[in-house]
C-alpha positions as a Markdown table, in Angstrom:
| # | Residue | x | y | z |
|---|---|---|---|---|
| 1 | Unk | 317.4 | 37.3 | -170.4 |
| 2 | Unk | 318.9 | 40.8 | -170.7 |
| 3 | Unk | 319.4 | 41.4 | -174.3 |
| 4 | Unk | 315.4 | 39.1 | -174.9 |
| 5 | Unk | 314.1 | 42.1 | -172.9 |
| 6 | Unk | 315.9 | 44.6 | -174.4 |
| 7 | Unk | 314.8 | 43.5 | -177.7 |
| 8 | Unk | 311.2 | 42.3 | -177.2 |
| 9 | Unk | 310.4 | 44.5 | -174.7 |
| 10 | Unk | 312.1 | 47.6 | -174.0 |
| 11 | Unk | 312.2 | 48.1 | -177.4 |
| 12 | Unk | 308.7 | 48.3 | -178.3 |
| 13 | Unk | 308.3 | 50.4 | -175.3 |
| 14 | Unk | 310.5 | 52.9 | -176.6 |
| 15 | Unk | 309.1 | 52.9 | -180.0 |
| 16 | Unk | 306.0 | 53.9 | -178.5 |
| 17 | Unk | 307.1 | 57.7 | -178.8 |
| 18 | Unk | 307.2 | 58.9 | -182.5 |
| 19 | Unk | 310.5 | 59.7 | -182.9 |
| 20 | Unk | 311.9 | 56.7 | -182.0 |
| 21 | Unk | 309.8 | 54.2 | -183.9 |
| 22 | Unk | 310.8 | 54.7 | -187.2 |
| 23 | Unk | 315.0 | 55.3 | -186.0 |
| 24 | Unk | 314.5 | 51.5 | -184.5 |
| 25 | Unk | 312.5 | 49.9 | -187.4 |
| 26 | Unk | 315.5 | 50.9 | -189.7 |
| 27 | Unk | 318.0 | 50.3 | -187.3 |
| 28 | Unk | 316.8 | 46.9 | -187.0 |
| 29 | Unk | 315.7 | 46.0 | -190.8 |
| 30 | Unk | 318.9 | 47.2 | -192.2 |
| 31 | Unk | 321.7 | 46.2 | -189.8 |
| 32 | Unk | 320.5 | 44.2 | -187.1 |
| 33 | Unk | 318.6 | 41.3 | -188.8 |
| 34 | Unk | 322.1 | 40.6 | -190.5 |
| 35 | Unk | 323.9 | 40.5 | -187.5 |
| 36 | Unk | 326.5 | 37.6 | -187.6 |
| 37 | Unk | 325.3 | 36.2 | -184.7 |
| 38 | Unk | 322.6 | 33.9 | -185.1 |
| 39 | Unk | 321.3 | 34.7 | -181.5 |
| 40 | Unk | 321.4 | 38.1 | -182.1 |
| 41 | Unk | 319.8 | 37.8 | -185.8 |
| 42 | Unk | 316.8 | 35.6 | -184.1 |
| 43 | Unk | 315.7 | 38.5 | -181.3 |
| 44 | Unk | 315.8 | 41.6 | -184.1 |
| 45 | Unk | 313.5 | 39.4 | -185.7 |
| 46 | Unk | 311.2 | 39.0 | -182.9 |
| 47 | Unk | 311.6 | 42.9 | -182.0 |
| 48 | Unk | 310.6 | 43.4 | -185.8 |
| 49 | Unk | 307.5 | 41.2 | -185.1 |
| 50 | Unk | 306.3 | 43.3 | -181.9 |
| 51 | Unk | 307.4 | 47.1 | -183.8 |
| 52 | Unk | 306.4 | 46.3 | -187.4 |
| 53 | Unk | 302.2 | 46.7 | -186.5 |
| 54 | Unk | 303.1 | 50.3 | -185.1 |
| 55 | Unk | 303.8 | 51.9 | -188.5 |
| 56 | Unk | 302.9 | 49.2 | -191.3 |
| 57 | Unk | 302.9 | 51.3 | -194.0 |
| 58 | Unk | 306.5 | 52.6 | -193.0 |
| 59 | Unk | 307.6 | 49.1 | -193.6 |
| 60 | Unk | 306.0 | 48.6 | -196.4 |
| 61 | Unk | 307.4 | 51.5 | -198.1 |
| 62 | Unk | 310.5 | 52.2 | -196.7 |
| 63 | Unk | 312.0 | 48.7 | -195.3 |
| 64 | Unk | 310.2 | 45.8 | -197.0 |
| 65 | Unk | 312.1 | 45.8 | -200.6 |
| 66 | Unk | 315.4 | 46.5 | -199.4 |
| 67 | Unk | 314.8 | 43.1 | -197.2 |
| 68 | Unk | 313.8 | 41.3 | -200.3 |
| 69 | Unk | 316.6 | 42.5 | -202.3 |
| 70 | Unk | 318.6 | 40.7 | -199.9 |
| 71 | Unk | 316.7 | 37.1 | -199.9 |
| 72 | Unk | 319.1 | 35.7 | -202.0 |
| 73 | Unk | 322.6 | 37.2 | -200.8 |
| 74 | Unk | 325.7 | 34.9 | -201.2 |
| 75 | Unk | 326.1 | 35.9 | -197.4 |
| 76 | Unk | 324.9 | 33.2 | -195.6 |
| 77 | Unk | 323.7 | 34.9 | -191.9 |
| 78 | Unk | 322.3 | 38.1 | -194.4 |
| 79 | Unk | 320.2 | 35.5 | -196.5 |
| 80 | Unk | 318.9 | 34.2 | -193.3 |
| 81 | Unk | 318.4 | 37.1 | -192.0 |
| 82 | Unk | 316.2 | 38.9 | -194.9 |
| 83 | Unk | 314.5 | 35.7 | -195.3 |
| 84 | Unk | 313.4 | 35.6 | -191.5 |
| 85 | Unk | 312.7 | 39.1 | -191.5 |
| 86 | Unk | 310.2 | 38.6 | -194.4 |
| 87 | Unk | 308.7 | 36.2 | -192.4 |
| 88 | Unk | 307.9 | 38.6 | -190.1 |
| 89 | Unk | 306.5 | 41.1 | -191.8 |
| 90 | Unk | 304.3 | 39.2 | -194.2 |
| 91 | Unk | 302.6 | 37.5 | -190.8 |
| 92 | Unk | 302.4 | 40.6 | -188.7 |
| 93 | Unk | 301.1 | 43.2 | -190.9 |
| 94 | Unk | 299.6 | 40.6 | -193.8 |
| 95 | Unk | 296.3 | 43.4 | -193.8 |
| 96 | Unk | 298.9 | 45.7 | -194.8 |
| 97 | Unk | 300.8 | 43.9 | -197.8 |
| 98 | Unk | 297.9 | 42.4 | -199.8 |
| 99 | Unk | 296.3 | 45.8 | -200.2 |
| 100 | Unk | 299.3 | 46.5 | -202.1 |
| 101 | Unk | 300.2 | 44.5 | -205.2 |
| 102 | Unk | 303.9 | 45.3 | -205.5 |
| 103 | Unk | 304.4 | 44.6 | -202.0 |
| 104 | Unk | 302.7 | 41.5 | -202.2 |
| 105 | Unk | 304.1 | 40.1 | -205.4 |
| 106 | Unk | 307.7 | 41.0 | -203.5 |
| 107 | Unk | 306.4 | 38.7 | -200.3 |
| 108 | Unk | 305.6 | 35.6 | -202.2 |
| 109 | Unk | 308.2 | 35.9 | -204.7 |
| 110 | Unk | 310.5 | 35.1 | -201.6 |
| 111 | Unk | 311.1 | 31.5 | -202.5 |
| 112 | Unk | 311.6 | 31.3 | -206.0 |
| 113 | Unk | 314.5 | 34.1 | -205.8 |
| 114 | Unk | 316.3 | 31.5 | -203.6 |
| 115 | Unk | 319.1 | 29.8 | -206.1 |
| 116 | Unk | 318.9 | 26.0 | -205.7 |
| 117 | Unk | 322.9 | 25.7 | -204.1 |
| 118 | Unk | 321.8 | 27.7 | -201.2 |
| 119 | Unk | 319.7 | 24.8 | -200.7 |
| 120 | Unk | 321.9 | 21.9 | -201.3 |
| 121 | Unk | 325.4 | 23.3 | -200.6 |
| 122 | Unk | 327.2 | 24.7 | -197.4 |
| 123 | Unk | 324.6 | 27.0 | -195.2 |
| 124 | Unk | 321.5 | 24.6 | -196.5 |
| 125 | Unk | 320.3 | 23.8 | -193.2 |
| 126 | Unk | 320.0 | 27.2 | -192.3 |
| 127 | Unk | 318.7 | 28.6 | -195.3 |
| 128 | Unk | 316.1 | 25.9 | -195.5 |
| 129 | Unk | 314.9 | 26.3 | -191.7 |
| 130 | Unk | 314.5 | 30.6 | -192.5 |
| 131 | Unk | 312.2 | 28.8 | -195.6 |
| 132 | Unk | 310.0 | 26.7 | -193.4 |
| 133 | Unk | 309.9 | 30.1 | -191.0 |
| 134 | Unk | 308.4 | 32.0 | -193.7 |
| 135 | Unk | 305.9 | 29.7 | -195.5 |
| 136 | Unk | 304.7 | 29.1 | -191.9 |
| 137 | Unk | 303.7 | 32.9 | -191.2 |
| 138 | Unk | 302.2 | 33.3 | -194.6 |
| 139 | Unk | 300.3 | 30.0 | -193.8 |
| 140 | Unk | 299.6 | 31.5 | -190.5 |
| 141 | Unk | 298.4 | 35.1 | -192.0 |
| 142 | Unk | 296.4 | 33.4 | -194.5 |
| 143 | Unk | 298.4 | 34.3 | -197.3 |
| 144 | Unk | 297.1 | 32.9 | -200.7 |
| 145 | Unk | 300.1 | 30.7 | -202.2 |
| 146 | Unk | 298.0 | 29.3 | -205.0 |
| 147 | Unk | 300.2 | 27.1 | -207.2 |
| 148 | Unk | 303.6 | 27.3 | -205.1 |
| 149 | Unk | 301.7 | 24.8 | -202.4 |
| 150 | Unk | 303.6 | 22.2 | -204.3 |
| 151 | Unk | 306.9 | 23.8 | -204.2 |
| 152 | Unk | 306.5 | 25.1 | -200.3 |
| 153 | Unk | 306.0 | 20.9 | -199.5 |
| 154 | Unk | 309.2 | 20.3 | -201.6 |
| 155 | Unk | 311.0 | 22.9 | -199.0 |
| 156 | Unk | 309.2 | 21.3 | -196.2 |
| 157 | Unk | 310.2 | 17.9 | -197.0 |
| 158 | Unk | 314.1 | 19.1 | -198.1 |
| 159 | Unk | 314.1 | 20.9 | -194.5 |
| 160 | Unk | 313.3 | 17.6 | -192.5 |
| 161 | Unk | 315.7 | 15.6 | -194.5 |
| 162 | Unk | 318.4 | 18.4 | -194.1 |
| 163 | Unk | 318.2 | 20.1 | -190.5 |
| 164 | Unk | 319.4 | 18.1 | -187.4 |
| 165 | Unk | 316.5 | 20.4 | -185.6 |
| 166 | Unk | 313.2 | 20.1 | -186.7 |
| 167 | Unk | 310.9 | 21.2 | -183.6 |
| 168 | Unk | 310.2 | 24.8 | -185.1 |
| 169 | Unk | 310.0 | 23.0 | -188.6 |
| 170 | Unk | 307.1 | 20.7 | -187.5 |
| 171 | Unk | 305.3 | 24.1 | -186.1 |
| 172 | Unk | 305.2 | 25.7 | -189.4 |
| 173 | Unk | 304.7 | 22.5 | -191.1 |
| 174 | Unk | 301.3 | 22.2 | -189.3 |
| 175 | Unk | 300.4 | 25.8 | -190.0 |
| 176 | Unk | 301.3 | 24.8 | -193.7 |
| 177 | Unk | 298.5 | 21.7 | -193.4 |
| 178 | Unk | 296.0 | 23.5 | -191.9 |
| 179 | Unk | 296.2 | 26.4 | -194.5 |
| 180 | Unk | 297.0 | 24.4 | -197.7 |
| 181 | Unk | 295.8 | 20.8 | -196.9 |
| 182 | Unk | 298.3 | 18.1 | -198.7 |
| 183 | Unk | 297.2 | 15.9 | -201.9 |
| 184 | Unk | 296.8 | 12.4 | -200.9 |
| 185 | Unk | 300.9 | 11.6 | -203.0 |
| 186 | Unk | 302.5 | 14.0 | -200.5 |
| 187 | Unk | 300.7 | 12.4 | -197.4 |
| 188 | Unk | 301.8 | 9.2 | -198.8 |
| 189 | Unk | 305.4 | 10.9 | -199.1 |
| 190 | Unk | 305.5 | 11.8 | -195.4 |
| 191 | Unk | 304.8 | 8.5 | -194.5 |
| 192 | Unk | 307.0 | 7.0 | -196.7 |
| 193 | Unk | 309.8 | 8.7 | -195.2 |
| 194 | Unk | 309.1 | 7.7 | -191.5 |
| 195 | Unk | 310.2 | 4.0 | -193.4 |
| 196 | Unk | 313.9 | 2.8 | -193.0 |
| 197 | Unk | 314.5 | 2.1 | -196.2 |
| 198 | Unk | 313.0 | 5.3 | -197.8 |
| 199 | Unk | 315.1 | 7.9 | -195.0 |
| 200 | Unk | 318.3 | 6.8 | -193.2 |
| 201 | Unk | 319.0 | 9.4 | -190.8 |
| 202 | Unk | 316.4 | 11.6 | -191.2 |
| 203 | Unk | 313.5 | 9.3 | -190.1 |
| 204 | Unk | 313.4 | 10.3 | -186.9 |
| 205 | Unk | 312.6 | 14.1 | -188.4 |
| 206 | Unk | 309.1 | 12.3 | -190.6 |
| 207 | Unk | 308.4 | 10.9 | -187.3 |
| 208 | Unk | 307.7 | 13.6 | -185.5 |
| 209 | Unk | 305.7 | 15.7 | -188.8 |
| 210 | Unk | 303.2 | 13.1 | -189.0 |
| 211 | Unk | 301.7 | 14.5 | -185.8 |
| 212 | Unk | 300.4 | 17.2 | -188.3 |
| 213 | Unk | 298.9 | 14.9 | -190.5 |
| 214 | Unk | 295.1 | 13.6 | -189.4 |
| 215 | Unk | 293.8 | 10.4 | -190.7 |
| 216 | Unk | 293.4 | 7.4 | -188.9 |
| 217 | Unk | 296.0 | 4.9 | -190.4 |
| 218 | Unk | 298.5 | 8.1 | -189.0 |
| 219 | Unk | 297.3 | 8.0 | -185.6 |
| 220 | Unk | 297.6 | 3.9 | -186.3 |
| 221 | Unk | 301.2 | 4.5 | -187.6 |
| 222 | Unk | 302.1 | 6.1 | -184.5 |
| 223 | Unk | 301.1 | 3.9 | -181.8 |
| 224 | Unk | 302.8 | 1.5 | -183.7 |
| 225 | Unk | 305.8 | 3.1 | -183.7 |
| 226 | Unk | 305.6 | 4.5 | -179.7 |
| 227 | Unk | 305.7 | 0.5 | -179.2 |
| 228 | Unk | 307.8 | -1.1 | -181.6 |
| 229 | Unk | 309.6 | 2.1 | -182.8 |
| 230 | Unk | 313.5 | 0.5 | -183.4 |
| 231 | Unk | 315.2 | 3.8 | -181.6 |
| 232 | Unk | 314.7 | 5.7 | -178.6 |
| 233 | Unk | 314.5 | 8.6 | -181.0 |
| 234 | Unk | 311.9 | 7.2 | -182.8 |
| 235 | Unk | 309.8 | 6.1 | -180.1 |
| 236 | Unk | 310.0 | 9.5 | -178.4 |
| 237 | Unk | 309.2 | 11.4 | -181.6 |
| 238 | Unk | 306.2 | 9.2 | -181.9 |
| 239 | Unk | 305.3 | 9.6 | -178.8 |
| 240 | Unk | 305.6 | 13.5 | -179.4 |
| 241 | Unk | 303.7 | 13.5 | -182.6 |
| 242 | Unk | 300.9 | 11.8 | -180.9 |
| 243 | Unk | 299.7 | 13.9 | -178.4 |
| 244 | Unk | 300.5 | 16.6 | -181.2 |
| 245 | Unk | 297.8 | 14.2 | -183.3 |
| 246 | Unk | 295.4 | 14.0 | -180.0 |
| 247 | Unk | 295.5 | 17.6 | -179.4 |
| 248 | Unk | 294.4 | 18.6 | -183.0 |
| 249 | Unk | 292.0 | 16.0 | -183.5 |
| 250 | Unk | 289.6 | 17.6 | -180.3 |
């Protein structure tokens, strides 16, 4: 649409001339990405992602910590938005950040700095599926998250039992996998959780992850639940998740 182009495309256009570029990186890093509309928030975010590479170290210097500082605001679209925004920076110009240990150590600092309500109480959802946004582009850049592996999974696993949406979860999930590979407990977790008893309404959501997992009793967990899934939901999900399954396993 209009305002996609304008952000995505026109805008990296314009930022093309020098004195432009830096005006529209700050424009967007310290008032756009908080935007109270979630719409609006999402596309500075994906503008960020095309203008950030044009001046990295701008970023780093100049716009990266006041984003952090607001990671853990009690504002619910501003947390989202810094969160998100990190995201996009840390994938985008990754070359740029791990040369530098302050702004690295202010990258993967992101998820500890999150209070546990903002997880649990009103705005969880959302807070959760920024989360899942930005352990997927560190995954994705190759980021080295050493010991919080176990506490990203935790995230992961809160997200799918928490958000009604999971489609962009499962896509950073699977960059998660492939980057950090999962101990044999949390497979057994996952699968657990596609299990009535173990996940009520939120089955449907561990349904559809296992298409990021790869062993052969998941592909045999699948077709059994494409044919004798007990919802429509689950079926399709299954169904889903196994082409996902097929398509990583050429």
């Amino acid at each position: 649409g209009i305002m996609r182009n304008a952000f995505v495309v026109t805008s990296r256009k314009i930022a093309k001339f020098d004195e432009y570029k830096h005006p529209l990186l700050h424009h967007l890093c310290t008032v756009t990405v908080y935007h109270w509309d979630l719409k609006t928030r999402e596309l500075a975010v994906k503008a960020l992602r095309e203008l950030a590479p044009l001046s990295p170290a701008y970023v780093r210097t100049h716009l990266l910590p006041g984003i952090v500082a607001n990671v853990a605001s009690p504002f619910l679209a501003v947390r989202h938005g810094a969160i998100t925004a990190v995201a996009a920076i840390a994938e985008t110009i990754a070359v740029e950040l791990v040369s530098h240990t302050d702004a690295s150590k202010m990258v993967l600092d992101v998820a500890d700095s999150i209070p546990a309500r903002y997880i649990e109480d009103f705005g969880a959802s959302l807070t959760l599926a920024a989360l899942t946004t930005y352990m997927g582009s560190l995954s994705r850049a190759g980021w080295n998250i050493g010991e919080a592996q176990g506490k990203y999974f935790a995230l992961f696993e809160l997200a799918f039992i928490t958000c009604k949406t999971v489609d962009d979860i499962v896509v950073d999930f699977t960059s998660f996998v492939d980057a950090c590979n999962l101990t044999p407990d949390q497979r057994l977790r996952m699968v657990k959780h596609t299990q009535v008893a173990s996940s009520g309404t939120s089955r449907e959501s561990f349904v559809l992850a296992v298409g990021a997992l790869e062993k052969q009793s998941d592909l045999e967990l699948l077709c059994s639940l494409v044919a004798e899934g007990t919802t429509v939901e689950i079926r399709r999900n299954a169904a889903a998740a196994l082409g996902q399954f097929c398509t990583r396993a050429r």
